[in-house]
Every structure is written in structure tokens, then in C-alpha cells.
C-alpha positions, -999 to 999 in steps of 0.1 A, spaced: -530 760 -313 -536 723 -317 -519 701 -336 -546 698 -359 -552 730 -362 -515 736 -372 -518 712 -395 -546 727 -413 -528 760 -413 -496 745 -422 -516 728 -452 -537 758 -459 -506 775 -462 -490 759 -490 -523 753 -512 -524 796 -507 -484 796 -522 -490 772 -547 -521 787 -561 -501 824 -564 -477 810 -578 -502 788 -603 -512 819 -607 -481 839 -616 -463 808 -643 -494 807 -657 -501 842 -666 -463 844 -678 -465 813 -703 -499 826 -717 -482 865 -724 -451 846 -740 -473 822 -761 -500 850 -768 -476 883 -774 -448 864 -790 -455 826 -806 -486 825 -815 -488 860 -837 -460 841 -856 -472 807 -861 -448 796 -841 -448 772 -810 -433 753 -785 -448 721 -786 -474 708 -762 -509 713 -767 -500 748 -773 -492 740 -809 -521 721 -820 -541 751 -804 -518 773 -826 -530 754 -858 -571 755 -849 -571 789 -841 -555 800 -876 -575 772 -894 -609 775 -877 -603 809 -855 -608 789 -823 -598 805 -789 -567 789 -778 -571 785 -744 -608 770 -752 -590 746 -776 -560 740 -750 -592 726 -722 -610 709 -748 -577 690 -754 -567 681 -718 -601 667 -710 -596 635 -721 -562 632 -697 -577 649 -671 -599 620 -664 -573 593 -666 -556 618 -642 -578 614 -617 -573 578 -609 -537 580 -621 -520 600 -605 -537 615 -577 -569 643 -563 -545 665 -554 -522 659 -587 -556 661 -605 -573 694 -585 -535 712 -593 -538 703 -632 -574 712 -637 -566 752 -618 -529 754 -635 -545 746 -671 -579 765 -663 -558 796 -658 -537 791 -686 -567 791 -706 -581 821 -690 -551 839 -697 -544 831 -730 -581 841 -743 -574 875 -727 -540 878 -741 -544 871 -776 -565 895 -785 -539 921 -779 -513 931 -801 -483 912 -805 -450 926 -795 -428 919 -826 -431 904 -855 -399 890 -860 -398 854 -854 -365 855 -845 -371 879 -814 -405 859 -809 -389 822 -804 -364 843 -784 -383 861 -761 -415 834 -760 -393 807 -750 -379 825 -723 -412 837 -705 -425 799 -710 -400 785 -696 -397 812 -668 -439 804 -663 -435 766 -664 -403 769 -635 -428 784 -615 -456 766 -619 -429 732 -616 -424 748 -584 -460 749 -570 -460 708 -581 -485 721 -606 -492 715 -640 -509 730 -670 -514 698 -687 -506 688 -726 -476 674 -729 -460 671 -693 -497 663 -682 -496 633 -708 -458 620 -699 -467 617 -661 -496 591 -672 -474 574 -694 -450 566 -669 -477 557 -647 -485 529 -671 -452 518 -683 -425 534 -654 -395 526 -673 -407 555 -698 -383 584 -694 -399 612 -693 -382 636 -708 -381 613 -736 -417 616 -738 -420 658 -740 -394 658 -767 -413 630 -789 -446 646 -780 -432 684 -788 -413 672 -821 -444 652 -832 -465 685 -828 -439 709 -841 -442 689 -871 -479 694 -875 -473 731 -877 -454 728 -903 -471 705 -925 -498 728 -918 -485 758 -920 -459 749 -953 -429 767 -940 -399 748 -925 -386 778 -906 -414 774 -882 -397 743 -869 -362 759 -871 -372 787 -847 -397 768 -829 -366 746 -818 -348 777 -808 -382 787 -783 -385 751 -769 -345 749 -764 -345 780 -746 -378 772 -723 -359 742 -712 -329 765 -706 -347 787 -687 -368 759 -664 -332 748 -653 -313 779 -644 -345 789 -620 -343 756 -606 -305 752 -603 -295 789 -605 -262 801 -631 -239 796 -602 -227 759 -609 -210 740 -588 -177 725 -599 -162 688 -588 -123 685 -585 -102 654 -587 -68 659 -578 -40 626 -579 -7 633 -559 20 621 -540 15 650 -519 -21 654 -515 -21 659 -478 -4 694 -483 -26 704 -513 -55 692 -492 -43 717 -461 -39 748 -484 -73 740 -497 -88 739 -468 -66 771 -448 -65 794 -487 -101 790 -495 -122 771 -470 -129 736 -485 -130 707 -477 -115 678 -495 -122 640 -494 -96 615 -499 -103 585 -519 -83 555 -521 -83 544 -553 -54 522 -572 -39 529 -603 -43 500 -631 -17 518 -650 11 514 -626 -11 490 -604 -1 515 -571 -25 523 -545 -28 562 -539 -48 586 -524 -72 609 -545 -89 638 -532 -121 648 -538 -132 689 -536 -161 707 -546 -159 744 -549 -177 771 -566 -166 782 -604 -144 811 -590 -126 788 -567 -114 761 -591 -85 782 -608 -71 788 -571 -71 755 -563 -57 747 -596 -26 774 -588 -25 757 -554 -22 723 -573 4 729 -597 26 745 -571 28 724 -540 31 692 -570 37 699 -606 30 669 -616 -6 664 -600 -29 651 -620 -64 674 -617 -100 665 -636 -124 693 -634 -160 680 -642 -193 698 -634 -220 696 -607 -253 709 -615 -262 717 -575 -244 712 -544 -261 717 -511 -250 712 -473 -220 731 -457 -210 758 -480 -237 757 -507 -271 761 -509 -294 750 -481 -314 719 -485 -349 722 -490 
């Protein structure tokens, strides 16, 4: 095989993954939106919302509504951020659509908008992990931050999709006159988020030891011989006592700090440990970089 020709298939490849998976998150956001949100006015922000309101207020088809919406962005897209950016938005939010006008027209699961903001904001943000994975998008909201920052790069934007899905949460309750939409609403976009980061970064977190002592290279050793970490030693000085010392350095999986804690305490009493977390670790004993 040529180079080229491995480089097509390498290429051809990826586009194949992505668009399965494109094809997958979308399917799961529009069954969470169409079986649980929607039925019960509620939403989790994005386009998805204002779709929410036109379809009770003029009986529009949500996913129709949700293209009619992205349009606009989609051509700023375009010269923005990319063709490829731009060909990924348009199939992601084209089969969103899809799915949605298929899906709402079946009966919704429950009716309980506790179990829906529960339930709906788990799927979506299961859906949006994936399609986040393919470098996809389904516009609204995310679509509309990455422009922004396109324009103005010190925009955060995370900042933006909570301003954007507040704003629009906000809408549906002026609309629909009940406050509890937004209360459970919140509870459906907290959870999507939720969901979107344990996919991501997994439930496993990784957890980041400090350890001061006089005897650190002994508590280092046991580390290192009792549980198979490595530790790095920092010099650092102490502006209380204005001493130099050593301070070691350890990263270890939640079920390994309280043995290096016991480890700690025993070979120094007196150490001096801060236990902070570490949302991913990868290399040597963690997760494989990818």
C-alpha cells in the first residue's frame, strides 16, 4: 500500500468512526429530549429549548425548528471555523433533527418531571460525550460559543453555554408561567454536564499527595516498595520557619491514598500530608495517552 493510499484509508477510517458515533450521541440526545424533556416542558437549554416553546405554541416539529435555528450559524461556520468543522455540524445537527421528529411522536416514558430532568439529562449528556468525541457537533449553543471565541478568544466558553442555556431556560418559563420548569431544568442541564465529564474522565479519579518530612526518603521507599509509586521530591522552603526541606510529590489512585496515609503517619508522625484531586492522570501507571 502506498503512502497515499494509507493515508486515505487512515482518513477514511476516522470519518467512518466519527459518523457512527455522530450517529449513536445523536440518536441518544434526541430519545432523552423527545421521551423525557420535552413531554414535560422542560429543557436543557440550547436550541433545544426554544424548539420546546414553538412546538407547544405553534405545534412545530422540533427538529425542523432546531435546523431552521442553526442556519444562520451554520454559515458563519463555514468561514469560521473550518469545512470539516462545518460538514461535522451540519450531519451531527441533521441527525439530531431526524431523530427528534421520529421520536416525539411516541409516547413519553414518565410524566414526572422529576424522573424526566433525571433521566433526560443523563441520556443528553451521555449523547453529547459521544458526539464531543467524534469532534462533532449538533449546533445551538456549543455551535454558537465556538464562533464567539472565534471573534473575541478571550471568551470562555463555558461561560458562554451557561449564559446562553440560562438566557433560554428563562424563555421557557416566562412562556410557559411555572417556575419549576427552571428548577428541574437546572437539575437536567447539571446532570448532562455531569455525565459529559465522567465519559470523558471516567469515576476513577486520580488523587495528588503532598507529603512534608524530615524523613521523606523512607516514606518515599515504602511508597514505592508497599504500593508501586513513584514519588517526586520537591525542594521547597518554608517561610514559616524559613528552612529549606524536601517535599514529595505522589499521585495514586483513590484506593491508594489511605495506605500511603498509614505509611505516612507511621514512619513520621508528624508529616505534614495535603490530599488534593486530579481529574486524569496518564503515563506510567494510569491511563494511556491518546
Amino acid at each position: 500500500m502506498t503512502y497515499r493510499a494509507k493515508k486515505i484509508y487512515v482518513i477514511t477510517r476516522r470519518w467512518i468512526k466519527d459518523l457512527i458515533l455522530t450517529i449513536i450521541g445523536s440518536a441518544i440526545i434526541a430519545s432523552g429530549t423527545a421521551f423525557f424533556l420535552l413531554p414535560n416542558q422542560l429543557s436543557s437549554g440550547g436550541f433545544s429549548g426554544i424548539a420546546t416553546i414553538t412546538y407547544y405554541l405553534f405545534g412545530f416539529q422540533m427538529g425542523t425548528t432546531i435546523i431552521i435555528l442553526n442556519l444562520p450559524l451554520f454559515a458563519i461556520a463555514l468561514f469560521k471555523l473550518g469545512r470539516r468543522f462545518f460538514i461535522k455540524a451540519i450531519i451531527g445537527t441533521a441527525l439530531l433533527s431526524l431523530f427528534l421528529n421520529i421520536f416525539e411522536g411516541i409516547q413519553a416514558i414518565t410524566g414526572d418531571r422529576l424522573l424526566a430532568s433525571i433521566y433526560g439529562g443523563i441520556l443528553i449528556g451521555i449523547g453529547t460525550a459521544i458526539i464531543l468525541k467524534a469532534n462533532a457537533s449538533t449546533g445551538g449553543s456549543d455551535l454558537l460559543s465556538n464562533i464567539i471565541t472565534k471573534f473575541r478568544p478571550s471568551a470562555k466558553t463555558g461561560n458562554i453555554i451557561v449564559i446562553a442555556d440560562c438566557f433560554i431556560v428563562g424563555l421557557n418559563v416566562l412562556f410557559f408561567r411555572e417556575i419549576e420548569i427552571a428548577l428541574y431544568s437546572v437539575i437536567a442541564i447539571y446532570l448532562s454536564g455531569q455525565m459529559i465529564d465522567i465519559i470523558f474522565e471516567g469515576t476513577n479519579f486520580t488523587k495528588m499527595i503532598f507529603i512534608v518530612s524530615n524523613r521523606y526518603e523512607e516514606i518515599a521507599k515504602q511508597i514505592g516498595v508497599k504500593i508501586g509509586r513513584g514519588s517526586t521530591g520537591i525542594y521547597a522552603q518554608g517561610m514559616y520557619h524559613e528552612k529549606d526541606r524536601m517535599m514529595l510529590w505522589c499521585v495514586a489512585s483513590r484506593g491508594e491514598v489511605s495506605r500511603i496515609k498509614r505509611i505516612a503517619s507511621r514512619i513520621d508522625p508528624k508529616a505534614f500530608l495535603v490530599i488534593s484531586n486530579a481529574r486524569e492522570a496518564l503515563g506510567q501507571g494510569f491511563k494511556k495517552i491518546v
